[in-house]
C-alpha positions as CSV (number, residue, x, y, z in Angstrom):
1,X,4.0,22.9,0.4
2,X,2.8,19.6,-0.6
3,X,-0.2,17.6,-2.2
4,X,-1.0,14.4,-1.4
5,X,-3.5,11.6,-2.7
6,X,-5.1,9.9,0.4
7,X,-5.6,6.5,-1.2
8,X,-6.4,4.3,2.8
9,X,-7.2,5.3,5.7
10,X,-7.5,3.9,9.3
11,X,-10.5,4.3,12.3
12,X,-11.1,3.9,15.7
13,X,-14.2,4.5,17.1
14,X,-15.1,7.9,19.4
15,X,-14.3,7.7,22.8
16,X,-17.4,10.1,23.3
17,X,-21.1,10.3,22.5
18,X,-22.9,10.1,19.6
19,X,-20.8,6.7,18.9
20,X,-19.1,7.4,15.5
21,X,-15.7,6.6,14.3
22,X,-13.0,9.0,13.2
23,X,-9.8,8.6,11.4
24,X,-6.6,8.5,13.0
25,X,-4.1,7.9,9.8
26,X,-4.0,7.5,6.2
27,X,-1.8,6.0,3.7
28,X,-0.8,8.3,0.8
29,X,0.7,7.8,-2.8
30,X,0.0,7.9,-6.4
31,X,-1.5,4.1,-7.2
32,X,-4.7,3.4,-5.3
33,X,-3.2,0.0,-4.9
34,X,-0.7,0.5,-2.0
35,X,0.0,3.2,-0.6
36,X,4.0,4.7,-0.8
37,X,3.5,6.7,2.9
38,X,1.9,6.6,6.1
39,X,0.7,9.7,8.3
40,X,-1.0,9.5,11.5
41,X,-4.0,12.1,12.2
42,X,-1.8,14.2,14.0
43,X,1.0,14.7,11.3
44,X,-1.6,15.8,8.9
45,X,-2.7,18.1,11.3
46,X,0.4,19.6,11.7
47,X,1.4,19.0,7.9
48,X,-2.0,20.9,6.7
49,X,-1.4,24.1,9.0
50,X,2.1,24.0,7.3
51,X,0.2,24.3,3.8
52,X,0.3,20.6,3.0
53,X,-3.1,20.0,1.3
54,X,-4.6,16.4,1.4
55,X,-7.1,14.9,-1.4
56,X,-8.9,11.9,-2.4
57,X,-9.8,10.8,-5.7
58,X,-12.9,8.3,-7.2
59,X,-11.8,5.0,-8.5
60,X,-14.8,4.8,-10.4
61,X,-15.9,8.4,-10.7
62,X,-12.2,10.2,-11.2
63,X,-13.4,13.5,-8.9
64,X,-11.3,14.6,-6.7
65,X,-12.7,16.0,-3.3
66,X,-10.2,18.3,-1.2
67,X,-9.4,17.0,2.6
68,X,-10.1,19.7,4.9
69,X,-9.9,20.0,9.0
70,X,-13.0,20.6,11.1
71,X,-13.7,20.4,15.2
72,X,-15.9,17.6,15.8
73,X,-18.1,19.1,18.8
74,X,-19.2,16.0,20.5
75,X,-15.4,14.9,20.8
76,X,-13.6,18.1,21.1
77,X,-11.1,17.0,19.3
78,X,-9.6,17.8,15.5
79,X,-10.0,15.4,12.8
80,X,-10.6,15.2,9.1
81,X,-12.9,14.9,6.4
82,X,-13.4,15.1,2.4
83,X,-15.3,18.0,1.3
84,X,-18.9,17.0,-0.1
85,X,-19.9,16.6,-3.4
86,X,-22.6,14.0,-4.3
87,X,-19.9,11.2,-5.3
88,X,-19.2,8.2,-2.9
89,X,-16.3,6.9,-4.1
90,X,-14.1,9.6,-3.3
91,X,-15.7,9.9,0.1
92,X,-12.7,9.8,2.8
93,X,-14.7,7.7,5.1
94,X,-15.6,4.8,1.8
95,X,-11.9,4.6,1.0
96,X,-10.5,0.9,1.8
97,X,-8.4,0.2,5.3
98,X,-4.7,0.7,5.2
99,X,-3.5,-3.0,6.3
């Protein structure tokens, strides 16, 4: 088992109603400057029901909030998110785009 900082992350918007945008990969590594590894939704999928666990952490703030799984309803589908906790920064859906 593994941990891994998401530090980027990449969108595309929901083929289905409500119109929202979900994340299909993120970039991983230590430095919020670049990131050192790429992973598609999918892989971390797979790679979290293996016991990887996935994180992000606040530029600013320094909190870390855990990555977790859940079944978007609407889409039918499984995606990701960062667990809530009243801090922005280390929101999964505020971190920058992986270019």
């Amino acid at each position: 088992m593994a941990t891994y900082r998401i530090i980027c992350i990449n969108q595309e918007p929901a083929r289905n109603p409500p119109q929202h945008a979900h994340i299909v990969a993120v970039g991983v590594g230590n430095s919020p400057a670049n990131f050192t590894s790429r992973f598609t939704l999918a892989q971390v999928l797979q790679m979290m029901s293996n016991g990887d666990r996935f994180y992000t952490q606040g530029v600013n703030s320094g909190k870390t909030a855990s990555v977790e799984k859940y079944h978007c309803a609407p889409c039918g589908q499984w995606h990701i998110r960062s667990t809530a906790d009243c801090v922005s920064d280390n929101n999964l859906d505020n971190l920058p785009n992986c270019a």
